[in-house]
N, C-alpha and C positions, 0 to 999 in steps of 0.2 A: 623421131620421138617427140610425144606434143610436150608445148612449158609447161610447166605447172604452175598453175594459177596466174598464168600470162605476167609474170614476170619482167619477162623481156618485152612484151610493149608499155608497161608501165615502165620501166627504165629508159627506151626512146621516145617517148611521149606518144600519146592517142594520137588519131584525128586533128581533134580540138584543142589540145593543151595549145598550140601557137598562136591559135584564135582567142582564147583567152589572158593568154600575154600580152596581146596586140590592146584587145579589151581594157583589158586592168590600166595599161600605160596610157593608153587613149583616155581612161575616166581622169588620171591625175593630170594631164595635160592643160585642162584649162587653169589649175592652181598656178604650176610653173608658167604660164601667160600672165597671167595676175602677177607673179611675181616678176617676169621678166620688163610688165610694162611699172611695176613699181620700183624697180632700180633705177629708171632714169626719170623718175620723174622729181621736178625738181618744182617746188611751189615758187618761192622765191629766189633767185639764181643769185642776187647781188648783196644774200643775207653772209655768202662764205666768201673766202679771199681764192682767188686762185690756186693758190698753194691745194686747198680741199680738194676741188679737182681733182687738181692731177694726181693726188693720191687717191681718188676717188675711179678712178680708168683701171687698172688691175683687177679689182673687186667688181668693178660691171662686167667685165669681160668674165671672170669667172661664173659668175650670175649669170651671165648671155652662153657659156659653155653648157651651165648646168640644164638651162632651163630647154634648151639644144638636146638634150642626152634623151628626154624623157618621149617625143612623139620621133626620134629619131630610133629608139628601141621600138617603139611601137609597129614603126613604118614597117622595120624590118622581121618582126617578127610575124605582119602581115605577109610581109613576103612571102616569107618562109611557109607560112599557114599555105599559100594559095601556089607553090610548086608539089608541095611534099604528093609523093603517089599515095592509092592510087586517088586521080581526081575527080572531084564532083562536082558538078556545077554551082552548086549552092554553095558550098564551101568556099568556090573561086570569086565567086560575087560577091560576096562577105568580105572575104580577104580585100577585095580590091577596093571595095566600099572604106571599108579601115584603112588599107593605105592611102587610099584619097586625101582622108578624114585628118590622118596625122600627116602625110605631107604637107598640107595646108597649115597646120598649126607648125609644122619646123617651121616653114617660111615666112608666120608669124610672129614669132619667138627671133628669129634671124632680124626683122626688121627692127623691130624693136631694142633688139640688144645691141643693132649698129648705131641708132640713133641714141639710145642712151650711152654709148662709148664717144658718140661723135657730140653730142652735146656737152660731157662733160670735157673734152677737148675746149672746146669751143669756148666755155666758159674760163679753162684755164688758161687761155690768152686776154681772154675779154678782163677780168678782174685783177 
């Protein structure tokens, strides 16, 4: 019996709906970079007491999570874009092109968020 009015692949998504997930998280991606390299940046490090610090490590580390969440949904909804059946080449080159795109930015966002958790360590011995 056919759906009516397709229905049922509007409810498991098209084609493209994973492709444009990957998309969309991939556009905000470079924001949370911005932000992840503005939590540890620190202009003058010897303006706060130590104490700042180390209360200032929880709050990057969450910032370094959050900013982690966004090309890491991306990656995988590339994933997901470039197994689902049935397959096309274009689609898979895409897909894999996006996951490139946002692997590189997790791994960006990772550095970044270690170094601003390991700096403000750093500082909370130093001061």
């Amino acid at each position: 019996m056919p759906e009516p009015f397709g229905i049922t692949e509007r409810v498991r998504g098209g084609d493209e709906v994973w492709l444009g997930i990957a998309i969309g998280f991939l556009c905000l991606a470079p924001i949370t970079t911005l932000f992840a390299f503005g939590s540890g940046f620190d202009f003058d490090p010897d303006d706060y007491p130590g104490s700042y610090y180390l209360e200032q490590i929880p709050r990057r580390q969450a910032v370094m999570a959050i900013t982690m969440a966004v090309p890491a949904v991306s990656a995988l909804a590339a994933a997901i874009g470039a197994v689902r059946q049935p397959r096309r080449w274009q689609r898979t080159c895409a897909a894999a092109v996006l996951f490139v795109l946002a692997t590189l930015d997790l791994w960006i966002c990772w550095v970044l968020g270690l170094d601003a958790v390991e700096s403000a360590k750093r500082y909370s011995e130093m001061f």
